[in-house]
mmJSON file of the N, C-alpha and C atoms, coordinates in Angstrom:
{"data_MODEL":{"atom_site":{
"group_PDB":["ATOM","ATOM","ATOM","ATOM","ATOM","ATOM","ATOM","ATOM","ATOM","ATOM","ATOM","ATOM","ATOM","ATOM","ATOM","ATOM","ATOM","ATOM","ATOM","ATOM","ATOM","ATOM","ATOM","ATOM","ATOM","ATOM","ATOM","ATOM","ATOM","ATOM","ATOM","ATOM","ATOM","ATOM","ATOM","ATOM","ATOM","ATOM","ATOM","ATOM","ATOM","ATOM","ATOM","ATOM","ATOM","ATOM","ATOM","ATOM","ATOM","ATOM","ATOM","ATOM","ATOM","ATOM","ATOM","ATOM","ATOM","ATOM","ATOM","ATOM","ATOM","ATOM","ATOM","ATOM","ATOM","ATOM","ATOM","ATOM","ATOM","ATOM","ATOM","ATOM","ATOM","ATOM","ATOM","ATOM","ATOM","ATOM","ATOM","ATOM","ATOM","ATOM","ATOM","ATOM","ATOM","ATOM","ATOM","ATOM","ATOM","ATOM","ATOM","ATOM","ATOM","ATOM","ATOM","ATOM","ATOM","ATOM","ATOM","ATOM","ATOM","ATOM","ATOM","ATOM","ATOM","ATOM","ATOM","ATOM","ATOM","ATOM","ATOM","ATOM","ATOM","ATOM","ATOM","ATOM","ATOM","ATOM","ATOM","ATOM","ATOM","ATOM","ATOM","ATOM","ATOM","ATOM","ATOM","ATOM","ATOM","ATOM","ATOM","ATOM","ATOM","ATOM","ATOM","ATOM","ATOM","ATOM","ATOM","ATOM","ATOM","ATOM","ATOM","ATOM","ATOM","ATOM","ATOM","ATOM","ATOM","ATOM","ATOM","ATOM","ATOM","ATOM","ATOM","ATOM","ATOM","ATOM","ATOM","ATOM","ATOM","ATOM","ATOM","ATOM","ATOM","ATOM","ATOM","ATOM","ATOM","ATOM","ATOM","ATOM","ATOM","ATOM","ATOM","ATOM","ATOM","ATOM","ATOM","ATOM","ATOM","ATOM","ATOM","ATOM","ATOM","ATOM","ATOM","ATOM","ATOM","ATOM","ATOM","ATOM"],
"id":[1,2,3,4,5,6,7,8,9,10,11,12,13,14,15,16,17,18,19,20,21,22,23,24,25,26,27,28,29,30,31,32,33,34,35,36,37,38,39,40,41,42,43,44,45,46,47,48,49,50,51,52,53,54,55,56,57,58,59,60,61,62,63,64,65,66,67,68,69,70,71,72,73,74,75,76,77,78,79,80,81,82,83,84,85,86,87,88,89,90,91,92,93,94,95,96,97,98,99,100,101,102,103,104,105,106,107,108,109,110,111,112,113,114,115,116,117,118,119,120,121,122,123,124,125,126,127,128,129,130,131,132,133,134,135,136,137,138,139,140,141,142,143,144,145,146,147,148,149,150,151,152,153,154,155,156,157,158,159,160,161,162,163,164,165,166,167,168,169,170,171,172,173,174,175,176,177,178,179,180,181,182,183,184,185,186,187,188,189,190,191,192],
"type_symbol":["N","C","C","N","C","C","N","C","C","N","C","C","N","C","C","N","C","C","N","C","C","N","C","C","N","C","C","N","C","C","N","C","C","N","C","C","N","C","C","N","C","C","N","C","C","N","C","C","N","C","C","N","C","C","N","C","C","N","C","C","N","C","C","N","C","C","N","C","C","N","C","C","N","C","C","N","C","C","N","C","C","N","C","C","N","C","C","N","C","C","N","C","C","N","C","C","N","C","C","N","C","C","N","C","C","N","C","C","N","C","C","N","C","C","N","C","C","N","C","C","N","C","C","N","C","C","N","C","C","N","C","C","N","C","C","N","C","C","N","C","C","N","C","C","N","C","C","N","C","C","N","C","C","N","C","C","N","C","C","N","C","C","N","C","C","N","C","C","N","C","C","N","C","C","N","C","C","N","C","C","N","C","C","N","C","C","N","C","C","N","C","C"],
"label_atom_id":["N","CA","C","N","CA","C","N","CA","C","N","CA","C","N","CA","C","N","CA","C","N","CA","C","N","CA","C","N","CA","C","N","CA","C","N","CA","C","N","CA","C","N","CA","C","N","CA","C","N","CA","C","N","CA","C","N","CA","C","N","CA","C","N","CA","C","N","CA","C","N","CA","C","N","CA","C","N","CA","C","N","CA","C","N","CA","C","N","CA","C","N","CA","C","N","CA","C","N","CA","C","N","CA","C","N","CA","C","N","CA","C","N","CA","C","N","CA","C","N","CA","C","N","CA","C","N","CA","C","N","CA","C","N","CA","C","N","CA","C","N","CA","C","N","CA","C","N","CA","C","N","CA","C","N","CA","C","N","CA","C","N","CA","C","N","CA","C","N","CA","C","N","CA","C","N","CA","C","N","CA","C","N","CA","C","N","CA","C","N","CA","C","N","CA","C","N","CA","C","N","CA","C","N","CA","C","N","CA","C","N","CA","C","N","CA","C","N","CA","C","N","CA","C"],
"label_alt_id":[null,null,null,null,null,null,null,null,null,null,null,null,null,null,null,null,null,null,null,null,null,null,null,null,null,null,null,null,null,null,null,null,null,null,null,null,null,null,null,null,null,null,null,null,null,null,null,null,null,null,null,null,null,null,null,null,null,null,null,null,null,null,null,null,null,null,null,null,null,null,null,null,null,null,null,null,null,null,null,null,null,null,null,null,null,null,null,null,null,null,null,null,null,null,null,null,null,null,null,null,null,null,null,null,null,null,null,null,null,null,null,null,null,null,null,null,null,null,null,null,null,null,null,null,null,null,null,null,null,null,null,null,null,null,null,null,null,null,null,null,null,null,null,null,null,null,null,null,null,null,null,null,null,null,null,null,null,null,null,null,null,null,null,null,null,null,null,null,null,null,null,null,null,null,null,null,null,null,null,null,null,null,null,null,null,null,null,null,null,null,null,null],
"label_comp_id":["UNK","UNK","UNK","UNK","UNK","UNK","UNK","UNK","UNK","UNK","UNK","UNK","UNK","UNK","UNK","UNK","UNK","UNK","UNK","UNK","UNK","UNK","UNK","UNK","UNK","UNK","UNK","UNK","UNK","UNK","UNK","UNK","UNK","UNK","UNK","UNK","UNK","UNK","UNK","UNK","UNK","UNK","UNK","UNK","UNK","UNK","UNK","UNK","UNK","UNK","UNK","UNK","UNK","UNK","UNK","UNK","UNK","UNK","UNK","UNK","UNK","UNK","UNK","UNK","UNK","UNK","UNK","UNK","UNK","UNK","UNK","UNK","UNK","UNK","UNK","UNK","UNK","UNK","UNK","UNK","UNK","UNK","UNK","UNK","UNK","UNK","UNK","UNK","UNK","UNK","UNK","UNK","UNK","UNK","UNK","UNK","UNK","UNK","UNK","UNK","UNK","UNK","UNK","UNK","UNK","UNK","UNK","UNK","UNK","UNK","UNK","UNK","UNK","UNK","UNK","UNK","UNK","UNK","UNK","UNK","UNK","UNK","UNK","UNK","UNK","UNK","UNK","UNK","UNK","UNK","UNK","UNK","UNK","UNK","UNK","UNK","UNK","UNK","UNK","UNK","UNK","UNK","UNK","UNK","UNK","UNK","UNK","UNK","UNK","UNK","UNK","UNK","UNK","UNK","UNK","UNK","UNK","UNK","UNK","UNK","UNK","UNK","UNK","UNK","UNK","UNK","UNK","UNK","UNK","UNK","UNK","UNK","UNK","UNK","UNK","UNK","UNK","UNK","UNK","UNK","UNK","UNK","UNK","UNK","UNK","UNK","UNK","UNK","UNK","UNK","UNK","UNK"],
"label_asym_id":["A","A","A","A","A","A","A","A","A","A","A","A","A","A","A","A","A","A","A","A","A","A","A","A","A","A","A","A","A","A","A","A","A","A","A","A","A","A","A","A","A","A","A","A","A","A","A","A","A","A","A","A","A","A","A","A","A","A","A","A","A","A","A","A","A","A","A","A","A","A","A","A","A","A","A","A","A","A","A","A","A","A","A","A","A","A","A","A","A","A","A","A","A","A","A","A","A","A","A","A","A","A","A","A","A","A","A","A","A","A","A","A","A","A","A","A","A","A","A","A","A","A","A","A","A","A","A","A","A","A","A","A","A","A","A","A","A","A","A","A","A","A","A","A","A","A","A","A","A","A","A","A","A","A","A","A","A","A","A","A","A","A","A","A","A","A","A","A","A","A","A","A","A","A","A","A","A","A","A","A","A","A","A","A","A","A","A","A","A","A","A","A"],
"label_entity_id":["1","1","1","1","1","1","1","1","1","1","1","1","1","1","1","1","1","1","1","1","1","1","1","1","1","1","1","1","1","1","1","1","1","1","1","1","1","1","1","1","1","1","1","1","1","1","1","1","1","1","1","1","1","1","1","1","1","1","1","1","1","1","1","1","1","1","1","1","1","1","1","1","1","1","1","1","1","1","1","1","1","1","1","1","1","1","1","1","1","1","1","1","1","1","1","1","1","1","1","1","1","1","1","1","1","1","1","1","1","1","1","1","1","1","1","1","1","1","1","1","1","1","1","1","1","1","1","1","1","1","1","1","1","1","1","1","1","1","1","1","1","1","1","1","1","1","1","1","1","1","1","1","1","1","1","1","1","1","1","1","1","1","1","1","1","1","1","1","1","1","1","1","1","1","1","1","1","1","1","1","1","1","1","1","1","1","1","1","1","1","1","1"],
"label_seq_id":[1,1,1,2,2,2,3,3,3,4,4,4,5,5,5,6,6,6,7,7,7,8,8,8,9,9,9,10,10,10,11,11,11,12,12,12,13,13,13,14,14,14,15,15,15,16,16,16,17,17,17,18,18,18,19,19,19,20,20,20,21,21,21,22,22,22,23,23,23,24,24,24,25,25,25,26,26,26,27,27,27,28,28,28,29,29,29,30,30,30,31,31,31,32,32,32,33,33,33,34,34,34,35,35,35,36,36,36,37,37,37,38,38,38,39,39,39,40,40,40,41,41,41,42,42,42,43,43,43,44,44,44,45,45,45,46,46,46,47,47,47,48,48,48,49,49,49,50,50,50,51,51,51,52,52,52,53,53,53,54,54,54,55,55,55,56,56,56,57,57,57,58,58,58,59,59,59,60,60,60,61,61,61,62,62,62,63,63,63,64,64,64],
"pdbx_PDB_ins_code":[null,null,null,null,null,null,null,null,null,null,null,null,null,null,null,null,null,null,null,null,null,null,null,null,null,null,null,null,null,null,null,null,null,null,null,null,null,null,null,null,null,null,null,null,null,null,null,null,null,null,null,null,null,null,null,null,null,null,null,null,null,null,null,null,null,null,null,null,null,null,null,null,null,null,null,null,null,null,null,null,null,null,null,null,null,null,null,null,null,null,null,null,null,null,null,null,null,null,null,null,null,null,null,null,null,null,null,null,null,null,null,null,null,null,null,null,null,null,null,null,null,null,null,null,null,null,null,null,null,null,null,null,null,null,null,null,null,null,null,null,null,null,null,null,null,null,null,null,null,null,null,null,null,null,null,null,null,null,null,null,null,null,null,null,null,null,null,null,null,null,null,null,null,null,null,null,null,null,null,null,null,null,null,null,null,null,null,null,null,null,null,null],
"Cartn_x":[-2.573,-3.581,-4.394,-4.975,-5.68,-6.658,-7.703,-9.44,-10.045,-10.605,-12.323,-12.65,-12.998,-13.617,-15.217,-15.275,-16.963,-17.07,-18.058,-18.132,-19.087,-19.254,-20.418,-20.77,-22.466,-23.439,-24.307,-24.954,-26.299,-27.046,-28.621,-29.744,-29.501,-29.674,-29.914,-30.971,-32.458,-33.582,-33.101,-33.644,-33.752,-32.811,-31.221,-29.778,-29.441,-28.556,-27.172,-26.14,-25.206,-23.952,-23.168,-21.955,-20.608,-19.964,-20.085,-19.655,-17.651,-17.89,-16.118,-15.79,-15.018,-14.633,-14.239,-14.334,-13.852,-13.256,-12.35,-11.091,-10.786,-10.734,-10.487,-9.657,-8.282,-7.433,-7.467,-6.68,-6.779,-5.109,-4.991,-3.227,-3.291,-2.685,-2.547,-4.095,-5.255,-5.88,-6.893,-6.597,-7.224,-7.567,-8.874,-9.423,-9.232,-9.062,-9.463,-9.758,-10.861,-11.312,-11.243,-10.477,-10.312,-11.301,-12.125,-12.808,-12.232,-12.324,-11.563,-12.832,-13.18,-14.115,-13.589,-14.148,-14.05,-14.207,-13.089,-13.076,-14.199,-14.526,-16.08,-17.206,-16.7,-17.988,-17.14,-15.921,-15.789,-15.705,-15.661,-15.571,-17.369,-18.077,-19.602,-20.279,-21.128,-21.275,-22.162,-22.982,-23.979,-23.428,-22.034,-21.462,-21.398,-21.839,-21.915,-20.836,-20.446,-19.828,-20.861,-20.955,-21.365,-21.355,-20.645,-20.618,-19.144,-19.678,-18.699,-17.104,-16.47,-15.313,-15.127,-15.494,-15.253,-15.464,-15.17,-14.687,-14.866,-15.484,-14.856,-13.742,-12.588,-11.394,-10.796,-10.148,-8.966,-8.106,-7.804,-7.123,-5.359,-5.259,-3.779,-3.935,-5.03,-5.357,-5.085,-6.009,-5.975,-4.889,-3.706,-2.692,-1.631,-2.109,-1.528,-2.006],
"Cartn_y":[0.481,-0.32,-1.064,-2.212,-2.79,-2.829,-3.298,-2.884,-3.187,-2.319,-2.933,-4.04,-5.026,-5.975,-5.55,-4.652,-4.22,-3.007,-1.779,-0.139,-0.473,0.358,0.199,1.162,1.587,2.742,2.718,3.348,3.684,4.451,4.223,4.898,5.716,7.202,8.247,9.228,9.231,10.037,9.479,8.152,7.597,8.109,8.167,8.54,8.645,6.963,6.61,7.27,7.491,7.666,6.922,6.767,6.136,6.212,5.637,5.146,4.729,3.707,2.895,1.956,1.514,0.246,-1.092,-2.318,-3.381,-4.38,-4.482,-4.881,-6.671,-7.4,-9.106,-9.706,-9.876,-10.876,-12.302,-13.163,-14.478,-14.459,-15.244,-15.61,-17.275,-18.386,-19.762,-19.72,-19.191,-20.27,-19.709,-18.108,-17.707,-16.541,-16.123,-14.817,-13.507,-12.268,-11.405,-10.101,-9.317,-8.451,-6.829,-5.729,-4.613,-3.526,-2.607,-1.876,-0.079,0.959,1.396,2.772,3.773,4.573,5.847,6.056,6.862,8.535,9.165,10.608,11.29,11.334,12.414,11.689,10.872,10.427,10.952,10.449,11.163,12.569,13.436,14.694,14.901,14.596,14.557,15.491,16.018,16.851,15.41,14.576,13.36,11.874,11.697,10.236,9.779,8.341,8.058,6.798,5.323,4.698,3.107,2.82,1.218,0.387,0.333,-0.378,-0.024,-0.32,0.425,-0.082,-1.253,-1.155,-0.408,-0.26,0.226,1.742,2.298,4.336,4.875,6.188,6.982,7.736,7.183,7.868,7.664,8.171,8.169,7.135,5.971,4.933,5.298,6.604,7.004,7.116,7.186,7.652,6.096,5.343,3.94,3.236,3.545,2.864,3.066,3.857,4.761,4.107],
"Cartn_z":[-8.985,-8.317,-9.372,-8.883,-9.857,-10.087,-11.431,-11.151,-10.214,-9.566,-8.794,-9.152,-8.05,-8.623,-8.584,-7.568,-7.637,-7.298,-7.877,-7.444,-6.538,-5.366,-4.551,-4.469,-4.365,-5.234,-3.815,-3.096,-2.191,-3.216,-2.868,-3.346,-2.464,-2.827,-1.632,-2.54,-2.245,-2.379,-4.008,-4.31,-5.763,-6.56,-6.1,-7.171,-6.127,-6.934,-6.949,-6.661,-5.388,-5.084,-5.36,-6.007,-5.462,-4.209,-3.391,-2.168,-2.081,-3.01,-3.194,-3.915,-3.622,-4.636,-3.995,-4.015,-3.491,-4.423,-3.886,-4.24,-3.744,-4.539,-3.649,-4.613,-3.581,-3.941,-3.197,-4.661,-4.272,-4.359,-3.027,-2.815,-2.401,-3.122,-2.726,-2.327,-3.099,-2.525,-1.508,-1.441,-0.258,-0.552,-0.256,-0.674,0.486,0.065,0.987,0.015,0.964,0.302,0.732,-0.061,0.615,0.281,1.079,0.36,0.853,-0.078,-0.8,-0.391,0.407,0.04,-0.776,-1.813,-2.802,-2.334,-2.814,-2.626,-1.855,-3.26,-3.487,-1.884,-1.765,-0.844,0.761,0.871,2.189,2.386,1.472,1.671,1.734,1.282,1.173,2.937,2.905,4.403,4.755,3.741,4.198,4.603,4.503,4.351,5.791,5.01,6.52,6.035,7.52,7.165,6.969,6.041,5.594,6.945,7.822,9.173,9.561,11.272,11.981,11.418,11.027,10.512,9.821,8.628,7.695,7.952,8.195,9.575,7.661,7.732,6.13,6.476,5.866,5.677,4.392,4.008,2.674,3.197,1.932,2.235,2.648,2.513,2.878,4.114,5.01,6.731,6.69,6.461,6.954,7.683,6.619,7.213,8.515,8.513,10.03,10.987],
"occupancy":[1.0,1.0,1.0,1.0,1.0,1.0,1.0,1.0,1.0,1.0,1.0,1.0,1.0,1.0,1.0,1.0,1.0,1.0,1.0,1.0,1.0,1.0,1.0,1.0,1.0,1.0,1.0,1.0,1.0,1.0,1.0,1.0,1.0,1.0,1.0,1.0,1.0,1.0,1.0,1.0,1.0,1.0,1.0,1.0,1.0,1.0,1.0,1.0,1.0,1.0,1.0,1.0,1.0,1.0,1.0,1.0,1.0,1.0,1.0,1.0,1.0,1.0,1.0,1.0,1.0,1.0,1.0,1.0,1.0,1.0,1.0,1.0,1.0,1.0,1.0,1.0,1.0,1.0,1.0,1.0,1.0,1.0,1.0,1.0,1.0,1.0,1.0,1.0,1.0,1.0,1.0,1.0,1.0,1.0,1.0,1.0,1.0,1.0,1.0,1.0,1.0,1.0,1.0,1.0,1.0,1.0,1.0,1.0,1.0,1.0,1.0,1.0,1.0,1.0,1.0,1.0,1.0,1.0,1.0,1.0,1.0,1.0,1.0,1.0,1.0,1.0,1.0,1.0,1.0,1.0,1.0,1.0,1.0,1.0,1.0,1.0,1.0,1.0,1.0,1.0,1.0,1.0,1.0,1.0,1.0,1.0,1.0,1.0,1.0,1.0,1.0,1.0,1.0,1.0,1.0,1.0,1.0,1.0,1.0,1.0,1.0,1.0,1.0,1.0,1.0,1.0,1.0,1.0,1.0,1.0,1.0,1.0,1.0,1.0,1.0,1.0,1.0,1.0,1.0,1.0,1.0,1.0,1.0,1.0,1.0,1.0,1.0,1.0,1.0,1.0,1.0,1.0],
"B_iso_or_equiv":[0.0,0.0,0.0,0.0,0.0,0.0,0.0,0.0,0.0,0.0,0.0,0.0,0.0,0.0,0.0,0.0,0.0,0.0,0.0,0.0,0.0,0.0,0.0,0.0,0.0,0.0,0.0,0.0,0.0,0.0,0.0,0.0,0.0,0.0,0.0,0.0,0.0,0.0,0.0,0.0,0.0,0.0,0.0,0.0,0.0,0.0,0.0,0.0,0.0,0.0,0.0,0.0,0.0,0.0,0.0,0.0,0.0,0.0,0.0,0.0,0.0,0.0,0.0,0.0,0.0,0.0,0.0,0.0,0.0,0.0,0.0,0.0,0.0,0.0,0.0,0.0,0.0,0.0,0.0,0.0,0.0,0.0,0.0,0.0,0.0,0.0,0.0,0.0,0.0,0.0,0.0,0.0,0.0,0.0,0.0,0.0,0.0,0.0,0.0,0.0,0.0,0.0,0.0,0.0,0.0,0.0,0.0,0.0,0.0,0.0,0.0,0.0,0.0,0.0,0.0,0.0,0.0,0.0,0.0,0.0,0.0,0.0,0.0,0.0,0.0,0.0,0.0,0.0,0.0,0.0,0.0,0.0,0.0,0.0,0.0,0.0,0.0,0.0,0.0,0.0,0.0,0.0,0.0,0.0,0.0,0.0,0.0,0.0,0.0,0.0,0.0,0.0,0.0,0.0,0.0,0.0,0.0,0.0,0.0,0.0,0.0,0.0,0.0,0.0,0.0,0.0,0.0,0.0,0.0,0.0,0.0,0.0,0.0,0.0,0.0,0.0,0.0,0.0,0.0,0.0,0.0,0.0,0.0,0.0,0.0,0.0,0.0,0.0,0.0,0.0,0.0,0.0],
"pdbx_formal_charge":[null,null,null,null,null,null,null,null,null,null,null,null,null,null,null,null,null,null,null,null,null,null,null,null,null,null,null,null,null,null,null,null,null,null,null,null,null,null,null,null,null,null,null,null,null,null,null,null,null,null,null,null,null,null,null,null,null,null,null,null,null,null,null,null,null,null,null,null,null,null,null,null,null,null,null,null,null,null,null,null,null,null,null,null,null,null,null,null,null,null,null,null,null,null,null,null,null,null,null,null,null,null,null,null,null,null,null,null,null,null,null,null,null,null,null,null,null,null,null,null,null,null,null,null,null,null,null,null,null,null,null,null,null,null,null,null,null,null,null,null,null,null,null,null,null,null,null,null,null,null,null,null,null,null,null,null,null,null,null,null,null,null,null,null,null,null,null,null,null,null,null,null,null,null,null,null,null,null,null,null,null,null,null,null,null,null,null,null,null,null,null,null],
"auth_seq_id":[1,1,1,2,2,2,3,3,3,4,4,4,5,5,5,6,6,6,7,7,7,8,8,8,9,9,9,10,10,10,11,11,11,12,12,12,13,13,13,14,14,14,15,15,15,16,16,16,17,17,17,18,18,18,19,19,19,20,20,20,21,21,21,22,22,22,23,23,23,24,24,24,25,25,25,26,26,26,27,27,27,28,28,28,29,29,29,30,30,30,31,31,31,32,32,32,33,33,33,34,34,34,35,35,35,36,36,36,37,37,37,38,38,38,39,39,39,40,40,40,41,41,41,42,42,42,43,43,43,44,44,44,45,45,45,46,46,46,47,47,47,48,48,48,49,49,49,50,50,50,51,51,51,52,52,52,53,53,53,54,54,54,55,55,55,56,56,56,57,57,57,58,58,58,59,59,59,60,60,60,61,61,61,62,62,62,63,63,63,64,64,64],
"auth_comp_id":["UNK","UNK","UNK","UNK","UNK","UNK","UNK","UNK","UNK","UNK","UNK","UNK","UNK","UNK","UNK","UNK","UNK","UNK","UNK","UNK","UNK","UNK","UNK","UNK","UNK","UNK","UNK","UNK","UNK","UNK","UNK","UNK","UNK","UNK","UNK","UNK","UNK","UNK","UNK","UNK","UNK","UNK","UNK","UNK","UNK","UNK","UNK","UNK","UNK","UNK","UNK","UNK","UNK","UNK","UNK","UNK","UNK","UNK","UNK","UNK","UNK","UNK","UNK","UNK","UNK","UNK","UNK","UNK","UNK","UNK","UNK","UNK","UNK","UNK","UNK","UNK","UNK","UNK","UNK","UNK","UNK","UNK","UNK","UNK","UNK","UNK","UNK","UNK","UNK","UNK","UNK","UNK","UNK","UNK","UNK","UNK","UNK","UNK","UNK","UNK","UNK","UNK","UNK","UNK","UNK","UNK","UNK","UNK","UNK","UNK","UNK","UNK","UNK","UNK","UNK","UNK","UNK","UNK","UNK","UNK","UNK","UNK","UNK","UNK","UNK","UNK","UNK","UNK","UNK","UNK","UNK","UNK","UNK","UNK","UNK","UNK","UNK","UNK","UNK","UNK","UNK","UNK","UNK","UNK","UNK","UNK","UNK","UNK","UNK","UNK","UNK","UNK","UNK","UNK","UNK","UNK","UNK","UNK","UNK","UNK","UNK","UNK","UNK","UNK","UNK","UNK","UNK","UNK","UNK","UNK","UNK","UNK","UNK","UNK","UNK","UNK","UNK","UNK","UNK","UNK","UNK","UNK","UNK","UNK","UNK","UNK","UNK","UNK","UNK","UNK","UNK","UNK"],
"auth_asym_id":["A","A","A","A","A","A","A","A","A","A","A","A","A","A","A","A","A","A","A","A","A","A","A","A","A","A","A","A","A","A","A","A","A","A","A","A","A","A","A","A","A","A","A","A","A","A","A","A","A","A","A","A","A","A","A","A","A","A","A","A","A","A","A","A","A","A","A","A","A","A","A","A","A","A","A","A","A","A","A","A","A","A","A","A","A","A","A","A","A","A","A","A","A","A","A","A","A","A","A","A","A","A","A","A","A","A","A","A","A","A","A","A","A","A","A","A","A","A","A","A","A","A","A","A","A","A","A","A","A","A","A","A","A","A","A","A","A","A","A","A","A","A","A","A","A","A","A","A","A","A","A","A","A","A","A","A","A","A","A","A","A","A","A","A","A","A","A","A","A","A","A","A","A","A","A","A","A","A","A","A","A","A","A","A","A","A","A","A","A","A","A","A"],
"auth_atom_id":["N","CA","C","N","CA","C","N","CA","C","N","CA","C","N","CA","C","N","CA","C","N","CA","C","N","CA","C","N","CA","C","N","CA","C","N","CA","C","N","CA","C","N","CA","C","N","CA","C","N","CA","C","N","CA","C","N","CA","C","N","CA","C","N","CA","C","N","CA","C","N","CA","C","N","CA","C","N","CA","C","N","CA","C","N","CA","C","N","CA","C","N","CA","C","N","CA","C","N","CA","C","N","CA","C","N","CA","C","N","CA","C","N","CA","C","N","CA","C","N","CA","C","N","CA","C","N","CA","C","N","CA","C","N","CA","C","N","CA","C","N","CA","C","N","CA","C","N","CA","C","N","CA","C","N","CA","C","N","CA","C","N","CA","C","N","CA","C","N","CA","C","N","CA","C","N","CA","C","N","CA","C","N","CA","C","N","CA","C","N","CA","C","N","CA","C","N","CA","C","N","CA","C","N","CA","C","N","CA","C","N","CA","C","N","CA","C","N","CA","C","N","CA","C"],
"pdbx_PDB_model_num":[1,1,1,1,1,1,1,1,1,1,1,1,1,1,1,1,1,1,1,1,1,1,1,1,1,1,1,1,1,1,1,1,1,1,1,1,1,1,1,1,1,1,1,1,1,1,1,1,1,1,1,1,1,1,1,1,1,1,1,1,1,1,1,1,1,1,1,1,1,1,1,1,1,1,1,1,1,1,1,1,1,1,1,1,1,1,1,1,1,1,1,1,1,1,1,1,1,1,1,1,1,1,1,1,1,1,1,1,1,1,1,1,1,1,1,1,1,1,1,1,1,1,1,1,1,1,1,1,1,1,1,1,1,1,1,1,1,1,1,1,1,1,1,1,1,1,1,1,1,1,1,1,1,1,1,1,1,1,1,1,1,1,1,1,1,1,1,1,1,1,1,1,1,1,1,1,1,1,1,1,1,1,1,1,1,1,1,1,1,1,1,1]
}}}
């Protein structure tokens, strides 16, 4: 897989979580962007999801 183009962090009680990673490819011309939630955060008993698309699952659930 290739780098993050960006880590995404929440303040929770002033420190920083890692949340995930987002990911954006350009094909001919055209952008799209995948975001990626990181381990440690869906196993978390506190995680919640960034907005309703984006569900916390392991990107291996996703594709199902």
């Amino acid at each position: 897989m290739r780098s993050p183009t960006a880590w995404v962090y929440v303040d929770l009680d002033h420190r920083p979580r890692l949340v995930g990673r987002l990911f954006v490819t350009s094909h001919h011309g055209q952008e799209t962007a995948t975001f990626v939630y990181d381990d440690h955060w869906i196993q978390a008993t506190d995680h919640f999801a960034l907005q309703p698309a984006l569900t916390v699952a392991s990107s291996a659930l996703r594709g199902r």
